[in-house]
C-alpha positions in Angstrom: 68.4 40.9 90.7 67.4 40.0 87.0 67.9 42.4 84.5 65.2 43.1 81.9 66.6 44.9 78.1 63.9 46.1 76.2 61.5 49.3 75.2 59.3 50.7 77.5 57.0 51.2 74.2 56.5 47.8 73.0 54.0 45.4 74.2 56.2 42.4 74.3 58.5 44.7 77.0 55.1 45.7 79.3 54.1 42.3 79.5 57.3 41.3 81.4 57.7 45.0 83.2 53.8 43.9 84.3 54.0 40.8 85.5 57.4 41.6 87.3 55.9 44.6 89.5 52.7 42.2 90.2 55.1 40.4 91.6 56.9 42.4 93.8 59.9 41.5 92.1 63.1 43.7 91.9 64.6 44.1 88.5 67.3 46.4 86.4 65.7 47.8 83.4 68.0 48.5 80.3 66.6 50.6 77.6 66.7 49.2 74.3 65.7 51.4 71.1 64.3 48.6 68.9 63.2 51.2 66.6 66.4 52.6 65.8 68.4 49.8 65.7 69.3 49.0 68.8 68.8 45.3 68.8 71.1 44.8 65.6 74.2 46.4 68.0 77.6 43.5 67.9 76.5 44.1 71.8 72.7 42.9 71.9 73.5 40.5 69.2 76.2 38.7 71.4 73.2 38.1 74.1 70.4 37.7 71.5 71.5 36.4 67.9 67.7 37.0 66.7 68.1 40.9 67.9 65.1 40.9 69.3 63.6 42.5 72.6 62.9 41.5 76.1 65.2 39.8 76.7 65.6 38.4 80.4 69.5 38.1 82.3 69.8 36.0 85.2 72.0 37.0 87.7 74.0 34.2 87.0 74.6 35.1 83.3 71.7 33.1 81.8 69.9 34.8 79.2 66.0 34.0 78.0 64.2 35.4 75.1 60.6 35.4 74.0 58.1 37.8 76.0 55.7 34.4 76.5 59.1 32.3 77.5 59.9 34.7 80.2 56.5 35.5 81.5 56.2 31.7 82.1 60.1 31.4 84.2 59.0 34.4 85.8 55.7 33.2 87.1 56.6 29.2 88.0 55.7 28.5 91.5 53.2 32.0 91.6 49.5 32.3 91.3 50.4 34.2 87.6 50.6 29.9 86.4 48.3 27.3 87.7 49.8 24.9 89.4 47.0 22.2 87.9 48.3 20.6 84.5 45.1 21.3 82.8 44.9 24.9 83.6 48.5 25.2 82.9 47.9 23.7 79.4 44.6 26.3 79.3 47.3 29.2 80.0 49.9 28.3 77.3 46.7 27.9 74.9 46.1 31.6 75.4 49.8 32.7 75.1 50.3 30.9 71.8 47.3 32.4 70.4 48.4 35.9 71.2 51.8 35.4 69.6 49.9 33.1 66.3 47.2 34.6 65.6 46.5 38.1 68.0 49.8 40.0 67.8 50.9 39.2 64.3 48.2 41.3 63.2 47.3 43.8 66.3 50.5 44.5 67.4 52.1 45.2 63.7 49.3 47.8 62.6 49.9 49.7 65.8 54.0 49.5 64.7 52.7 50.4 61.1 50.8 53.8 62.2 52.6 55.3 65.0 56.3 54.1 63.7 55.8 54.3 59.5 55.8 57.8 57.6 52.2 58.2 56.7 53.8 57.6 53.2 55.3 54.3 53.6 54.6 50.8 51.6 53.4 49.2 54.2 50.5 51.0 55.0 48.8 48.6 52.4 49.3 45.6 54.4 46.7 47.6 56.8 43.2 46.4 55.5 44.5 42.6 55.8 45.9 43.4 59.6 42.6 45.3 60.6 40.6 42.1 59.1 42.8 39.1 60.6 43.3 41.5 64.0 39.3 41.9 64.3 38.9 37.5 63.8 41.7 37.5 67.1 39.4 39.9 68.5 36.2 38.3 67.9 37.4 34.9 69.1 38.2 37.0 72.9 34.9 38.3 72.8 33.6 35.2 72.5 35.5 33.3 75.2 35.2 36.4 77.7 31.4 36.0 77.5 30.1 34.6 81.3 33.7 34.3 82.6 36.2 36.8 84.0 39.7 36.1 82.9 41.2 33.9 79.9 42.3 30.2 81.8 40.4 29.0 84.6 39.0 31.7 87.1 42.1 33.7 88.3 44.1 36.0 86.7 47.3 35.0 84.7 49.8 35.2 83.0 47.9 34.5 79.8 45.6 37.7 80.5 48.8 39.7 80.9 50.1 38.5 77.4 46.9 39.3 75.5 46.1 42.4 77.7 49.6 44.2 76.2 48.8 45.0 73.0 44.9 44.3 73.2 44.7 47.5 75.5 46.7 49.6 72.9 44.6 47.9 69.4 43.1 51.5 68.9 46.2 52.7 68.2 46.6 50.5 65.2 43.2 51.3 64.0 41.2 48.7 66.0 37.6 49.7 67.6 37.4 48.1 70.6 34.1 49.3 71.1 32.3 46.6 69.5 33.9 44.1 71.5 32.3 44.6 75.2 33.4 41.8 76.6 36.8 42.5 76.0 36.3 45.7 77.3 35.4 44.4 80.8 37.9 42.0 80.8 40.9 45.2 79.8 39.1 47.1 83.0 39.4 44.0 85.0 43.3 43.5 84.3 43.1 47.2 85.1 42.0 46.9 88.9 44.5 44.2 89.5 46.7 45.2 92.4 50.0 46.7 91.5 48.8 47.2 87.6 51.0 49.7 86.0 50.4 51.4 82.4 52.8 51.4 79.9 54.8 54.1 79.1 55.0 54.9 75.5 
């Protein structure tokens, strides 16, 4: 059974948690407080030097990092990654825009107000999140439009990446209202079978 460290709260956590009950998968879950420090333990840093949550152990002692790294081991030889080279290229497409140029800016204004003291410095880096967050945005709302999911006509893995903190972008101050399409697309990940929510 693989064991999964991270925070139920973050984004980068659910996408793994996600895919792994979609896949029927049995895991051990190991809470990690990221928020308080957690990560920067002699402990965590002995399996993770760059402190950083999920992190994925093998049974056999292997450890992998990176939310995107893991969702990819986790889903070879599955219908979560195309078996086609060109659909598998269209997948990984998707999952490095959510970690360049989506959850850079999404994911760190909803960290910003429901982490920060409504007091604190870097509530002036908002504006420039809301603005770059909103271009991510726009760029899914103009893919989504006349198809149903981000690579090829299934759903996978790279919908459950951008789904993670796309679902939660209201949080960080992000109206999701005026994208539609992305709208649909959140309900459609939503009716997937075995979908859970995140718990935050």
């Amino acid at each position: 059974m693989v064991t999964v460290y991270g925070m139920k709260a973050s984004g980068n956590c659910y996408k793994v948690q996600l895919l792994l009950e979609q896949l029927q998968r049995p895991y051990r879950w190991v809470d990690i407080d990221s928020a308080h420090g957690e990560t920067r333990t002699p402990q965590f840093l002995a399996k993770n030097a760059n402190g950083k949550v999920p992190l994925l152990e093998l049974d056999d002692g292997r450890l992998l990092s990176e939310s995107n790294a893991i969702l990819h081991f986790l889903a070879e030889g599955t219908p979560y990654l195309p078996a086609d080279a060109w659909l598998r290229a269209q997948v990984l497409q998707w999952m490095f825009f959510e970690q360049y140029s989506h959850e850079p800016y999404i994911a760190v204004a909803r960290f910003i107000c429901g982490w920060l003291p409504t007091d604190h410095a870097r509530r002036t880096e908002l504006p420039r999140l809301l603005e770059r967050g909103a271009q991510a945005l726009t760029v899914m709302e103009k893919h989504l439009s006349g198809r149903e999911f981000f690579a090829g006509d299934s759903y996978t893995i790279a919908d459950i990446a951008l789904f993670a903190y796309t679902h939660c972008a209201a949080d960080g101050g992000f109206d999701l209202a005026a994208y539609p399409e992305v709208c649909t697309w959140l309900a459609r990940v939503q009716a997937q079978p075995r979908f859970v929510r995140m718990q935050v």
